[in-house]
N, C-alpha and C positions, 0 to 999 in steps of 0.2 A: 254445903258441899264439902267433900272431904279431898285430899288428894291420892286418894288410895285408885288400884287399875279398875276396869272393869271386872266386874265375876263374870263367870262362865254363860249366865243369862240373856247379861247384854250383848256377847260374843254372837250369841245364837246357837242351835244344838249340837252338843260336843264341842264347844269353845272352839272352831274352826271358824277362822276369816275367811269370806271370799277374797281370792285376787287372781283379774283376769288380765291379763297380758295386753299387752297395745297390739293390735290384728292391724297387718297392711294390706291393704286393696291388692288383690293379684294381678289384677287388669289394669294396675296404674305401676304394680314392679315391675311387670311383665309387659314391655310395649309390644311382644307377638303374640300375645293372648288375642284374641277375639269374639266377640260376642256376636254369634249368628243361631240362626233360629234352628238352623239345619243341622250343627253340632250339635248331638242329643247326647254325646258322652261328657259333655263338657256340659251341659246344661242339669242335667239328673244331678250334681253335685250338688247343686243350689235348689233339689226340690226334696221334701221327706218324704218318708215311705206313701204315706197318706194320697202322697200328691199335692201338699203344700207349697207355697214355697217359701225357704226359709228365710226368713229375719236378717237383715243388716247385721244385727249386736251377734248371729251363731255364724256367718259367713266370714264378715268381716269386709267387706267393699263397699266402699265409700258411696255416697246418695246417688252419684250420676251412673255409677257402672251397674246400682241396683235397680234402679228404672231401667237402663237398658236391659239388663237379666230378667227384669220381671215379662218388658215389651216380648223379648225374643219366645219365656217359656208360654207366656200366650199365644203366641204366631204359631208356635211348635205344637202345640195343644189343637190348637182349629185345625193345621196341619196334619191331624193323629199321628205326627212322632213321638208325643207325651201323650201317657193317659192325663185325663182330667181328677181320674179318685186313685187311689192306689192299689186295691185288688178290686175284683170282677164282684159283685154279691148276685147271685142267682138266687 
């Protein structure tokens, strides 16, 4: 082993590091935020086009306010305020 930096290789392509930021929970900055199944403006943030819903690590809110988001966009879905896919396919 030498002590020389890494090349460009081990960086990964185009020698660019990831670095992502520390994300705070909104629903835990925010003590007037709320998570209800009926706020569908508020809910669509956390689903992708697709009709996903997205990931902890792209949202950033911590374990318990993501089970409740996930609870609520299911409620909202059986509900049809949320589609279940993201466009219609005929």
């Amino acid at each position: 082993m030498s002590n020389q930096p890494p090349t460009n290789e081990a960086q990964g392509p185009g020698g660019r590091r990831f670095f992502t930021r520390p994300r705070e929970c909104t629903f835990c900055t925010d003590k007037n935020a709320v998570i209800d199944y009926k706020l569908v403006e508020v809910l669509r943030r956390f689903v992708t086009d697709e009709g996903k819903i997205r990931p902890r690590r792209q949202t950033g809110t911590c374990s318990r306010h993501q089970r409740e988001l996930a609870r609520a966009i299911k409620r909202a879905r059986h509900a049809a305020l949320l589609p279940y896919s993201g466009e219609v396919l005929r």
